[in-house]
PDB file of N, CA, C and O in Angstrom:
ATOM      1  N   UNK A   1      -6.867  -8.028 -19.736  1.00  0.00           N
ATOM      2  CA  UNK A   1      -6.419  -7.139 -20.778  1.00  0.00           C
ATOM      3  C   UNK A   1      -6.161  -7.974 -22.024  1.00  0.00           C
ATOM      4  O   UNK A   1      -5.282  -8.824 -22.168  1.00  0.00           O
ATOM      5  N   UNK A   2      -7.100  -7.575 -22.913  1.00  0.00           N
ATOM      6  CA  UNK A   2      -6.665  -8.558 -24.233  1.00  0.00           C
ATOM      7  C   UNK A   2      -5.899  -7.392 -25.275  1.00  0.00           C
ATOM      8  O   UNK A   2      -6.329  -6.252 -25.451  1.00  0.00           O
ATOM      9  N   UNK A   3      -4.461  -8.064 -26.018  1.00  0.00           N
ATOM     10  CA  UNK A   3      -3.353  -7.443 -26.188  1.00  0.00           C
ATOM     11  C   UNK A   3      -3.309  -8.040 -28.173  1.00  0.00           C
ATOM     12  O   UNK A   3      -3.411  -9.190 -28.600  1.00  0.00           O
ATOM     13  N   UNK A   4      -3.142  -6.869 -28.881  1.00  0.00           N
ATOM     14  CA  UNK A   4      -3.583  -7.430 -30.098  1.00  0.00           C
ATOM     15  C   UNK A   4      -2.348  -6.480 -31.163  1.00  0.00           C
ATOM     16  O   UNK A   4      -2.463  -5.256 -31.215  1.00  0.00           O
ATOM     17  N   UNK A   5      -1.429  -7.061 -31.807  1.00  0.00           N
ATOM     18  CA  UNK A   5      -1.018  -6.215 -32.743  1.00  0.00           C
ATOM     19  C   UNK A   5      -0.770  -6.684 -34.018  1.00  0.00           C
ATOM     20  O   UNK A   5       0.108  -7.510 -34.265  1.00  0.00           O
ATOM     21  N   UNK A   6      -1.639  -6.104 -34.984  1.00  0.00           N
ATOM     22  CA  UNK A   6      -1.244  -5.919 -36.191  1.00  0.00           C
ATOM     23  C   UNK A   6      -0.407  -6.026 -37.344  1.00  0.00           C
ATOM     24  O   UNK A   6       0.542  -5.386 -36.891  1.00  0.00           O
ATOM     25  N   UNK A   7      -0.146  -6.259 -38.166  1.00  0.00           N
ATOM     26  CA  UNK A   7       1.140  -6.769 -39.047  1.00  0.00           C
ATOM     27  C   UNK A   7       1.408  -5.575 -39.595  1.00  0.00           C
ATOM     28  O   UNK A   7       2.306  -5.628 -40.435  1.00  0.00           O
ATOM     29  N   UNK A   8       0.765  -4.116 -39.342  1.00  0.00           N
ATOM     30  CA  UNK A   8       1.237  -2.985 -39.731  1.00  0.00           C
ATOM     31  C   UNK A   8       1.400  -2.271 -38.311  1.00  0.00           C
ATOM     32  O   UNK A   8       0.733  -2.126 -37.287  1.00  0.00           O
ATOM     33  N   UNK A   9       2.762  -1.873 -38.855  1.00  0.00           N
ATOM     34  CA  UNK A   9       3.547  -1.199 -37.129  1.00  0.00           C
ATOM     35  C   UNK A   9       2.366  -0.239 -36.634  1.00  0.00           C
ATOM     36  O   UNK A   9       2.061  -0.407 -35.453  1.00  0.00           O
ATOM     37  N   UNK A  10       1.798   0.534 -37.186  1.00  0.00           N
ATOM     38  CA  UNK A  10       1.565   1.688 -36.462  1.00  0.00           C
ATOM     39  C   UNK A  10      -0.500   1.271 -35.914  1.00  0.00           C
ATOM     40  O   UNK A  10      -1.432   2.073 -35.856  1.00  0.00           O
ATOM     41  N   UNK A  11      -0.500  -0.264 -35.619  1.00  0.00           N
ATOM     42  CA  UNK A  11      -1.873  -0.221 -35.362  1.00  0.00           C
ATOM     43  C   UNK A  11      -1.226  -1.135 -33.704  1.00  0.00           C
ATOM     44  O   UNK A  11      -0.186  -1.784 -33.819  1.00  0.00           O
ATOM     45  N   UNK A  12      -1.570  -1.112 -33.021  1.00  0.00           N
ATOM     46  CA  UNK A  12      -1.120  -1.665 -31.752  1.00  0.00           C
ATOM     47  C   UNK A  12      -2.629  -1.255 -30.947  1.00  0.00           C
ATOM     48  O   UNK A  12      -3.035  -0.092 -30.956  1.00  0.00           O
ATOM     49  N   UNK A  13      -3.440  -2.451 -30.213  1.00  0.00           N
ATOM     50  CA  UNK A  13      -4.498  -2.300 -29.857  1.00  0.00           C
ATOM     51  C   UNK A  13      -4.474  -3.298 -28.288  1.00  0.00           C
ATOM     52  O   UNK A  13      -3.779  -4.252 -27.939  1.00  0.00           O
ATOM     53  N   UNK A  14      -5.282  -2.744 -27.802  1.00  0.00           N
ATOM     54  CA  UNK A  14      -4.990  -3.585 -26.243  1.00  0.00           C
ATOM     55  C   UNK A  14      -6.968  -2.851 -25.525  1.00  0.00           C
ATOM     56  O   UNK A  14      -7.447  -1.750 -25.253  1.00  0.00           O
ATOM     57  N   UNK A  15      -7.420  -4.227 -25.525  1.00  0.00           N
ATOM     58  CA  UNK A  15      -8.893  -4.206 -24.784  1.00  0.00           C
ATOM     59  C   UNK A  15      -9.692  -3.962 -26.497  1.00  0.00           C
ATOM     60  O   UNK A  15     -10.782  -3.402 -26.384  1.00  0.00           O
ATOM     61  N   UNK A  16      -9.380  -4.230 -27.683  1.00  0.00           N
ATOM     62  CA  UNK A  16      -9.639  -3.025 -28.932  1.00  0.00           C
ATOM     63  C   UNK A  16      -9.610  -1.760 -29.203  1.00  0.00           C
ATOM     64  O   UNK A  16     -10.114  -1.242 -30.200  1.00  0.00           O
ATOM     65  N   UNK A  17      -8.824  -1.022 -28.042  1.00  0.00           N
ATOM     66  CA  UNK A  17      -8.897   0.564 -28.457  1.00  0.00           C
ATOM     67  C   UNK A  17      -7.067   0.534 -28.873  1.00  0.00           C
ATOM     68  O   UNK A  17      -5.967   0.166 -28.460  1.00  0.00           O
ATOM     69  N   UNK A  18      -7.795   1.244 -30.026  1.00  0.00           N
ATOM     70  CA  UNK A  18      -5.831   1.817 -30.937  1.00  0.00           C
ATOM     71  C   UNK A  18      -5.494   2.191 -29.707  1.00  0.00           C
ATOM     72  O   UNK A  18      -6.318   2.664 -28.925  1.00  0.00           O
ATOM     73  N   UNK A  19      -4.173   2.002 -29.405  1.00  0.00           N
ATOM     74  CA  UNK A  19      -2.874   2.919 -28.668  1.00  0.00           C
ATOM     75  C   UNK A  19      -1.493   2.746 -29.170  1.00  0.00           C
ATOM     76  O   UNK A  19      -0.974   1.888 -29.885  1.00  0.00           O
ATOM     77  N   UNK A  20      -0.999   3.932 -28.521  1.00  0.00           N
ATOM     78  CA  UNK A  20       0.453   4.003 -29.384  1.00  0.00           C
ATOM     79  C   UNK A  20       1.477   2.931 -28.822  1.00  0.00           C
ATOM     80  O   UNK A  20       1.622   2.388 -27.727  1.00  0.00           O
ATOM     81  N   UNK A  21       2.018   2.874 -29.844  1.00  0.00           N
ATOM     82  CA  UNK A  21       3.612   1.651 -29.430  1.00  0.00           C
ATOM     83  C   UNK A  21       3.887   1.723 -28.138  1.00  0.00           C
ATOM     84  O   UNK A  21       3.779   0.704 -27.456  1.00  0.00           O
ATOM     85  N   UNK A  22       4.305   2.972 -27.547  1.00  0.00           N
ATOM     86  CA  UNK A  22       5.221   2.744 -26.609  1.00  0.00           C
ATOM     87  C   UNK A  22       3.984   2.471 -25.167  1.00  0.00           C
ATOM     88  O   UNK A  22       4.144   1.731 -24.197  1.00  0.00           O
ATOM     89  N   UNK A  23       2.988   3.209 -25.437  1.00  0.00           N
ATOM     90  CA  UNK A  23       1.646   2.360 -24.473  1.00  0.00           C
ATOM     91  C   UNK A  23       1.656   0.935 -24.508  1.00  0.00           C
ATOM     92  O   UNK A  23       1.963   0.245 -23.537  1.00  0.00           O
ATOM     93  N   UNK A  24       1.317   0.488 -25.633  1.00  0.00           N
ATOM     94  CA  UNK A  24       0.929  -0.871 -25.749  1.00  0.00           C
ATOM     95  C   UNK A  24       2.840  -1.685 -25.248  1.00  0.00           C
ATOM     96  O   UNK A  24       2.924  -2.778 -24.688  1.00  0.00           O
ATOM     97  N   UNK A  25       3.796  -1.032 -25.536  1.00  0.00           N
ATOM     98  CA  UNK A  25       4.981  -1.639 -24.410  1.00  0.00           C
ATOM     99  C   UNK A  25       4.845  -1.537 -23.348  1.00  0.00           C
ATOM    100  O   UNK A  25       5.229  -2.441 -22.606  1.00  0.00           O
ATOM    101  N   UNK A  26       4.334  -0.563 -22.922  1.00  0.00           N
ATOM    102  CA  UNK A  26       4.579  -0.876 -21.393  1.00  0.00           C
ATOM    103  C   UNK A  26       3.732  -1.070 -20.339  1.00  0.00           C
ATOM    104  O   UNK A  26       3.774  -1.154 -19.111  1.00  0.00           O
ATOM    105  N   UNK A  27       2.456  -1.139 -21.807  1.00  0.00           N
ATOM    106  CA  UNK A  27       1.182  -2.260 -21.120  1.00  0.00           C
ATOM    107  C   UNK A  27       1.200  -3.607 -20.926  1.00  0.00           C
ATOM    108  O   UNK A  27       0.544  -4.308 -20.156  1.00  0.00           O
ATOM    109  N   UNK A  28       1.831  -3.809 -21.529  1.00  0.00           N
ATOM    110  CA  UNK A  28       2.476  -5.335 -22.692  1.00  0.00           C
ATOM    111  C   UNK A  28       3.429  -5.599 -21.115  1.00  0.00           C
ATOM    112  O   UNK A  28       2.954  -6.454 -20.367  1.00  0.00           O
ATOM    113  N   UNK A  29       4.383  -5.069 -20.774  1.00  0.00           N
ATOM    114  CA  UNK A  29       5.444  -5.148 -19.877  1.00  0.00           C
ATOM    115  C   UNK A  29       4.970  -5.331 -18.440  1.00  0.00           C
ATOM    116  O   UNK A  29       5.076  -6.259 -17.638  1.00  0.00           O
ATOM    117  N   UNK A  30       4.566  -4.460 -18.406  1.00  0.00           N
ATOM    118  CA  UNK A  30       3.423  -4.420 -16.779  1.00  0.00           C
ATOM    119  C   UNK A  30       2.545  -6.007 -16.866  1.00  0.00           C
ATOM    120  O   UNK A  30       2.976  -6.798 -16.027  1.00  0.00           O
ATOM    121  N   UNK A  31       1.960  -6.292 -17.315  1.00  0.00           N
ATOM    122  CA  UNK A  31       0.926  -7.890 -18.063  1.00  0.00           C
ATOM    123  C   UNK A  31       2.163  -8.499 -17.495  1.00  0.00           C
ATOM    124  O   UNK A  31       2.083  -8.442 -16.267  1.00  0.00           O
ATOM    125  N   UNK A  32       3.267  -9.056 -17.881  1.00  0.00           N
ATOM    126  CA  UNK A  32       3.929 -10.053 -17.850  1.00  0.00           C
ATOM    127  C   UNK A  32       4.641  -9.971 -16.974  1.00  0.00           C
ATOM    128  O   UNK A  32       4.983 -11.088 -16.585  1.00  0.00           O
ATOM    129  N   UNK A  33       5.245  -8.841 -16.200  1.00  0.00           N
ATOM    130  CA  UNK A  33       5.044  -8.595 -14.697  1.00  0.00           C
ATOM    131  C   UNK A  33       4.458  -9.176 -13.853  1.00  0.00           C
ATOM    132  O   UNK A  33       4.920 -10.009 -13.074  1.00  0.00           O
ATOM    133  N   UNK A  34       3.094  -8.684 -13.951  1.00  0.00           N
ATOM    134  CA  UNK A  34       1.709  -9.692 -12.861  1.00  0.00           C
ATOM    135  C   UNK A  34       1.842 -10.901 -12.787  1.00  0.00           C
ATOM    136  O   UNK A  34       1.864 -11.603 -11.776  1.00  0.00           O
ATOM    137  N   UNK A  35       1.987 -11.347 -14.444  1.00  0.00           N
ATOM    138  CA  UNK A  35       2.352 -12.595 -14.151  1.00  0.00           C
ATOM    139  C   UNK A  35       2.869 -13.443 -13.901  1.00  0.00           C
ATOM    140  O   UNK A  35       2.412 -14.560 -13.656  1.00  0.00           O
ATOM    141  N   UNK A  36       4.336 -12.963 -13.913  1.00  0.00           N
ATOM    142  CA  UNK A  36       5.636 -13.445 -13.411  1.00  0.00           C
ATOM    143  C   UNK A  36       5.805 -13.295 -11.843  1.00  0.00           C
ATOM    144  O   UNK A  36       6.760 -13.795 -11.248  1.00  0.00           O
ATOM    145  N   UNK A  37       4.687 -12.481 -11.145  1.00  0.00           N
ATOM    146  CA  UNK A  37       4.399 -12.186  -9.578  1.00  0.00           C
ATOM    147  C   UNK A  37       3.610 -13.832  -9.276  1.00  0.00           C
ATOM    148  O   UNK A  37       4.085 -14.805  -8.691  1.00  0.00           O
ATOM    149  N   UNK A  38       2.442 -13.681  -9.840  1.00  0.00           N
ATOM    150  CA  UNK A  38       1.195 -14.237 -10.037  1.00  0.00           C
ATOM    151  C   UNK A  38       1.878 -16.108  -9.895  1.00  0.00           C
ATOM    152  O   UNK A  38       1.409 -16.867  -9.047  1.00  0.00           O
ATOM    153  N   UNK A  39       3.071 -16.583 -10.939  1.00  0.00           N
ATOM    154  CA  UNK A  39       3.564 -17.468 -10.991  1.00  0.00           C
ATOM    155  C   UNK A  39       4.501 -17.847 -10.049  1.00  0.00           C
ATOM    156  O   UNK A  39       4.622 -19.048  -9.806  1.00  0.00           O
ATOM    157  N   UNK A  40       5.435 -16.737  -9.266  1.00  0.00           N
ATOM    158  CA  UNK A  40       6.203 -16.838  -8.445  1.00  0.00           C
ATOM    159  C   UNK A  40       5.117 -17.436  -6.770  1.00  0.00           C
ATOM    160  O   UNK A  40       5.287 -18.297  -5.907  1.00  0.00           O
ATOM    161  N   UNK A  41       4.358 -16.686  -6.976  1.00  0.00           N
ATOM    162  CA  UNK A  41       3.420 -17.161  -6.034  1.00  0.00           C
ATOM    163  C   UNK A  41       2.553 -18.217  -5.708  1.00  0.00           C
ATOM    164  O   UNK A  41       1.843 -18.357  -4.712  1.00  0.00           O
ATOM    165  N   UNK A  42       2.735 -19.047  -6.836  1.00  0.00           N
ATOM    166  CA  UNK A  42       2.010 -20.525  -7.234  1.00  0.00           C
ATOM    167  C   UNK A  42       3.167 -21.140  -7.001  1.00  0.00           C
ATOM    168  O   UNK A  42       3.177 -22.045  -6.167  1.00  0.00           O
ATOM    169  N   UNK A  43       4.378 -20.772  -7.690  1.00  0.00           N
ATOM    170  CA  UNK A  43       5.295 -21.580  -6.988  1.00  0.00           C
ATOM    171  C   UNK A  43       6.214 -22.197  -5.508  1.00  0.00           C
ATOM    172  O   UNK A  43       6.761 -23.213  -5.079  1.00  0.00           O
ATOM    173  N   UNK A  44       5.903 -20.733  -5.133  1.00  0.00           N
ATOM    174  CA  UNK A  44       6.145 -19.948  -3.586  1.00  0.00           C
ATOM    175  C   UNK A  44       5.897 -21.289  -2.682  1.00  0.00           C
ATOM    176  O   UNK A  44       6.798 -21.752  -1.982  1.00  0.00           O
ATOM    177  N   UNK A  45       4.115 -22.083  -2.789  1.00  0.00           N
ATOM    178  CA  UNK A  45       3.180 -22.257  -2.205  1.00  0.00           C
ATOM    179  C   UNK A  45       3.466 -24.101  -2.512  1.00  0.00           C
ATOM    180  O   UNK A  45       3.297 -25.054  -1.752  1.00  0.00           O
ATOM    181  N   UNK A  46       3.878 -24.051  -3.723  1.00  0.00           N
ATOM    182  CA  UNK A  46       4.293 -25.556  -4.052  1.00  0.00           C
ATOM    183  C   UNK A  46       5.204 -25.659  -2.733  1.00  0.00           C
ATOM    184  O   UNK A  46       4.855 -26.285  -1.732  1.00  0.00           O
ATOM    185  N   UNK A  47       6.460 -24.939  -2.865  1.00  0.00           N
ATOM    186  CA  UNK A  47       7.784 -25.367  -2.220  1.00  0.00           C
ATOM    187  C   UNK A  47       7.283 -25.010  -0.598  1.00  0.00           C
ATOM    188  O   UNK A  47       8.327 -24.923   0.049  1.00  0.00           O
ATOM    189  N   UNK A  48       6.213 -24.793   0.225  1.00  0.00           N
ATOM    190  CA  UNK A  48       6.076 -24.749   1.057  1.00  0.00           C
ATOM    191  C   UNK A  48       5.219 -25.853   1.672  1.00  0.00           C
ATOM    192  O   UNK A  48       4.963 -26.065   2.857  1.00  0.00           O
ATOM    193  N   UNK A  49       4.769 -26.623   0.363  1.00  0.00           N
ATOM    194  CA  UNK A  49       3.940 -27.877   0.446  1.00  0.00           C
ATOM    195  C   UNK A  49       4.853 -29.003   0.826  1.00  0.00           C
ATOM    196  O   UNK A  49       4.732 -29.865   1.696  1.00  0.00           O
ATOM    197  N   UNK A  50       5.837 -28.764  -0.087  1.00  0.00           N
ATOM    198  CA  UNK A  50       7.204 -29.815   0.112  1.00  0.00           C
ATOM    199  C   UNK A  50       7.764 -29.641   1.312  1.00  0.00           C
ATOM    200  O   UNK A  50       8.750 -30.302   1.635  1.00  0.00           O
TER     201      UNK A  50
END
């Protein structure tokens, strides 16, 4: 998901299609979610190495 916003509030774009603010939040929110899963799980795998 490529995540893109604008220096004018009301353009908020995610993949290049316009969407509204509160989409692109809680598209935006969900993204950094995964990845905060995604990282917990790389780390998970370290400390089981140790």
């Amino acid at each position: 998901m490529r995540i893109k916003h604008h220096n004018c509030a009301s353009e908020w774009f995610i993949d290049g299609e316009k969407v509204s603010e509160s989409a692109f939040k809680r598209r935006y929110a969900q993204a950094l979610e995964a990845e905060n899963e995604a990282l917990h799980a790389k780390l998970a795998a370290i400390y089981d190495l140790l």
